[in-house]
C-alpha positions as CSV (number, residue, x, y, z in Angstrom):
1,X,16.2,-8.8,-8.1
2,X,12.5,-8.1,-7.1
3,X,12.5,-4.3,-5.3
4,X,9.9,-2.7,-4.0
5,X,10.7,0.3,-2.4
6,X,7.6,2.7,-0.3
7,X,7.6,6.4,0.1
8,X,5.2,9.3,1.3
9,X,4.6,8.2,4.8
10,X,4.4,11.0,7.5
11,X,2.5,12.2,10.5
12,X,-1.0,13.5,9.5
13,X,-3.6,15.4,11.9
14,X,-7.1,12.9,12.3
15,X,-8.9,13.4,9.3
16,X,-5.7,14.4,7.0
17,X,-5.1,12.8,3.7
18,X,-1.9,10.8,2.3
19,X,-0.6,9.4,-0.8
20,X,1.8,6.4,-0.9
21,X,4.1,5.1,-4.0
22,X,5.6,1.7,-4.2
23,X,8.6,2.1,-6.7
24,X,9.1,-1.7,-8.1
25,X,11.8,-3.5,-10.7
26,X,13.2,-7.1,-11.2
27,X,9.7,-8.2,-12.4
28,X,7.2,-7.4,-15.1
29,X,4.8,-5.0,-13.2
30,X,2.4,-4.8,-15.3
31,X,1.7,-8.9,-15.1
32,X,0.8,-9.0,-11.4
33,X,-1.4,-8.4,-8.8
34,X,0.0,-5.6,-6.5
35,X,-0.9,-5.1,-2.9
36,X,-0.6,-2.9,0.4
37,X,-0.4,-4.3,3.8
38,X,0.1,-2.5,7.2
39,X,1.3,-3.3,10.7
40,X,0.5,-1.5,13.8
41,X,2.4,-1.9,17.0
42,X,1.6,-5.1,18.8
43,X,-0.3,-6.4,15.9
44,X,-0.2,-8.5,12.7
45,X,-0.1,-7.7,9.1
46,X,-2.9,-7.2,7.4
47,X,-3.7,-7.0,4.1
48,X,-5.0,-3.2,3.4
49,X,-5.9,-3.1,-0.2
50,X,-4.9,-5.1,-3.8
51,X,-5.4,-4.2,-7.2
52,X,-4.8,-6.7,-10.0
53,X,-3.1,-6.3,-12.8
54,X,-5.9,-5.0,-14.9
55,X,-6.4,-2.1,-12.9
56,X,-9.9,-1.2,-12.8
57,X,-10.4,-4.4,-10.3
58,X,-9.6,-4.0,-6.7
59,X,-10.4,-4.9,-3.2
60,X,-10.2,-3.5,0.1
61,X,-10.1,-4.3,3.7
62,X,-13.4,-2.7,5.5
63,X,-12.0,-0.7,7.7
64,X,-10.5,1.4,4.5
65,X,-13.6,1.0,2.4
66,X,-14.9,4.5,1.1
67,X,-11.6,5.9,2.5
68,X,-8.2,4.6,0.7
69,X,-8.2,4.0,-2.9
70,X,-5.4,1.8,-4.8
71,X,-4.2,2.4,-8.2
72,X,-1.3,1.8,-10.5
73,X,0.7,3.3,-13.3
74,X,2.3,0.5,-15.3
75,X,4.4,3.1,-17.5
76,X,6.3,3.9,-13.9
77,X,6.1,0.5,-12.7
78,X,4.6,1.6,-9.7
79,X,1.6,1.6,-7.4
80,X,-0.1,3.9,-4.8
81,X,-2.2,4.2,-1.8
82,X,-4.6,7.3,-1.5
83,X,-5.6,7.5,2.0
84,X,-8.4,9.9,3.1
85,X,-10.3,10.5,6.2
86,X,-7.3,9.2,8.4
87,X,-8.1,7.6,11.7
88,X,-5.6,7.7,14.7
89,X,-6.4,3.8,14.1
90,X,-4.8,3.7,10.2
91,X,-1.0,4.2,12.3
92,X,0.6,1.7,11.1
93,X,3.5,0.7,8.7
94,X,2.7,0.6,5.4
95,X,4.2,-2.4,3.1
96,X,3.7,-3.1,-0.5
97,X,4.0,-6.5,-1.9
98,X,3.8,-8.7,-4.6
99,X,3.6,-12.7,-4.9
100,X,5.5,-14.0,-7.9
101,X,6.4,-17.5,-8.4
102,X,5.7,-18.8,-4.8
103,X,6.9,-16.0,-2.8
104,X,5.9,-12.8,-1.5
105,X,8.0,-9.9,-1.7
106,X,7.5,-6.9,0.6
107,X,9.4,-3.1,1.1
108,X,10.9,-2.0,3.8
109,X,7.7,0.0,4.8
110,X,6.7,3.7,5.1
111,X,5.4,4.9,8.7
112,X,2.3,6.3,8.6
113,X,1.2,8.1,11.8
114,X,-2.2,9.6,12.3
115,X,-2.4,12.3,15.7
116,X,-3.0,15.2,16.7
């Protein structure tokens, strides 16, 4: 019953700014460490950025250091990505996930394209 389900994905000019949401129910949110991951063409997942469930600590990949910020809102059972200063590099799908009871769970994904 564990859904997670991404939105806000889009093409955005080099330098551009976008904010994903990860929708979740089946599990109490609000207990677990959340995360985003992305995959670029020929490449493998990688783990972007993961806030736990007390909100305030979170950790980031360098290559998104200074420019994408995590957060959560435990009231909507949901968590974001706010990405800034967008590199043609960041293209990618974006997955959310969470790790509950020995397995991972991910989204379907959100494409994120960065070109101009």
């Amino acid at each position: 019953q564990v859904q997670l389900v991404e939105s806000g994905g889009g093409l955005v000019q080099p330098g551009g700014s976008l904010k994903l949401s990860c929708a979740t129910s089946g599990f109490s949110f609000s207990l677990y460490a959340m995360s985003w991951y992305r995959q670029a063409p020929g490449k493998e997942r990688e783990l972007v950025a993961t806030v736990s469930y007390i909100s305030s600590v979170t950790n980031y990949a360098d290559s998104v250091k200074g420019r994408f910020s995590i957060s959560r809102d435990n009231a909507k059972n949901t968590v974001y990505l706010q990405m800034n200063s967008l590199k043609p590099e960041d293209t990618a799908v974006y997955y959310c996930s969470v790790f509950r009871q020995s397995l991972r769970y991910w989204g379907q994904g959100t494409q994120v394209t960065v070109s101009s």
